[in-house]
LOFI-296725 format. One record per residue (C-alpha): residue number from 1; z negated, y, x negated; residue in three letters. Coordinates in steps of 0.2 Angstrom, whole numbers. Each point is the difference from the previous one (the first is absolute). Layout:
# LOFI-296725
site num=NUM | c3=Z | c2=Y | c1=X | residuo=ALA
...
# end
This chain:
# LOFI-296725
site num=1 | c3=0 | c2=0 | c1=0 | residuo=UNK
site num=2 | c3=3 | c2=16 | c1=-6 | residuo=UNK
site num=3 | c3=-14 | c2=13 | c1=-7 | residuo=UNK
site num=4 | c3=1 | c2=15 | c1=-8 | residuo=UNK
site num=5 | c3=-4 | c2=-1 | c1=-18 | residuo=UNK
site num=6 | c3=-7 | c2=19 | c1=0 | residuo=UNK
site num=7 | c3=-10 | c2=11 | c1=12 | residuo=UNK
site num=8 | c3=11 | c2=13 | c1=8 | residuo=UNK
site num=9 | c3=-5 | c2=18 | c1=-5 | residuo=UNK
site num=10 | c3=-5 | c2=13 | c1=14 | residuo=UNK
site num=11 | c3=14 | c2=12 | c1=-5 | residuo=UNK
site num=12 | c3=14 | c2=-14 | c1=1 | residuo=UNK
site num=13 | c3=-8 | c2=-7 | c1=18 | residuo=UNK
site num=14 | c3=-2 | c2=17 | c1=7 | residuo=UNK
site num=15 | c3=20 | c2=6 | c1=-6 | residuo=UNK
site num=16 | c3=6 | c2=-15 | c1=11 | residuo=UNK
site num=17 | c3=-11 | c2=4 | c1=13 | residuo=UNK
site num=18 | c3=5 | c2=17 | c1=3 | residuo=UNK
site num=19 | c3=12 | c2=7 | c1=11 | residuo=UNK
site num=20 | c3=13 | c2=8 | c1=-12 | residuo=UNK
site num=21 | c3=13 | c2=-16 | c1=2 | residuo=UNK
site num=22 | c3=-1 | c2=4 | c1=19 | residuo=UNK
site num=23 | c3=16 | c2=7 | c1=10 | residuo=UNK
site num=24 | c3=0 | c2=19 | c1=6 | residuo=UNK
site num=25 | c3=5 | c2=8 | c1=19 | residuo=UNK
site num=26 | c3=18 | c2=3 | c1=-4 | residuo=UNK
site num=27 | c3=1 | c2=21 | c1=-4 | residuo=UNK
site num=28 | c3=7 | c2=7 | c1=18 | residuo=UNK
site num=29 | c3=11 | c2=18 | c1=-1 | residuo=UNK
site num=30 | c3=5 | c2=12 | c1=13 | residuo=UNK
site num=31 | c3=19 | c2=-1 | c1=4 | residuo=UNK
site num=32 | c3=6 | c2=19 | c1=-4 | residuo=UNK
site num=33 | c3=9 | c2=-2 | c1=17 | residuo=UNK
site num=34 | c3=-11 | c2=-6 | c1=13 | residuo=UNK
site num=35 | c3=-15 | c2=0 | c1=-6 | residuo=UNK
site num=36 | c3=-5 | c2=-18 | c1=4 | residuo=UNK
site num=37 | c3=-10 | c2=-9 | c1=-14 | residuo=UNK
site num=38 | c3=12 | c2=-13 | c1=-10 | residuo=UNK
site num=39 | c3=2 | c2=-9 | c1=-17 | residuo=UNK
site num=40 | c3=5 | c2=7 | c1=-15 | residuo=UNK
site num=41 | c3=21 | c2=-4 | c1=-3 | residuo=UNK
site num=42 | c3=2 | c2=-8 | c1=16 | residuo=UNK
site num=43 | c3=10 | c2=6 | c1=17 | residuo=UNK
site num=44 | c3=-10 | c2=8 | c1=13 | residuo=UNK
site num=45 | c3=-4 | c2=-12 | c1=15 | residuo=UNK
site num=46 | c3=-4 | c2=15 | c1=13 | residuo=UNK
site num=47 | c3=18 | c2=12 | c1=-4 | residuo=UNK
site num=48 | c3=10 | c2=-12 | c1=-11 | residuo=UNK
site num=49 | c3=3 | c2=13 | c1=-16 | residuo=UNK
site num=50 | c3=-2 | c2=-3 | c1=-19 | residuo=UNK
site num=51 | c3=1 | c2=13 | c1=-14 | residuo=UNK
site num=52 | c3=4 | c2=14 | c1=15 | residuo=UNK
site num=53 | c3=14 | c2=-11 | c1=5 | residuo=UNK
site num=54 | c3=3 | c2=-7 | c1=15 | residuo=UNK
site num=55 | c3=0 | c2=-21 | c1=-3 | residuo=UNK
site num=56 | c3=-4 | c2=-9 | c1=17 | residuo=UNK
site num=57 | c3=5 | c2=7 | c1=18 | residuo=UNK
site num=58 | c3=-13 | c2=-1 | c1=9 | residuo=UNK
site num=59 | c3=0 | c2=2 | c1=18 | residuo=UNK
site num=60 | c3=-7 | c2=15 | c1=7 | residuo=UNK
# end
């Protein structure tokens, strides 16, 4: 069976332990033309524009 061959320091336990390796809320921007919370680099949902341009039609 396997055992460890030495005691685990504090430092070294407490460094996996923390929450540093742990996944963030994605960042969330305001679109310049609506106004509507959306990702960074990605196409409005709500009016369908990217980079001022519109992308998607979107019904109204």
């Amino acid at each position: 069976m396997a055992v460890p061959k030495r005691k685990v320091s504090g430092a070294r336990r407490d460094k996996r332990r923390s929450s540093v390796w742990k996944l963030d809320a994605p960042t969330m921007v305001k679109c310049p033309k609506c106004g509507e919370f959306k990702l960074a680099h990605r196409v409005c949902k709500t009016c369908g524009s990217y980079a001022g341009k519109e992308i998607v039609k979107t019904e109204a």
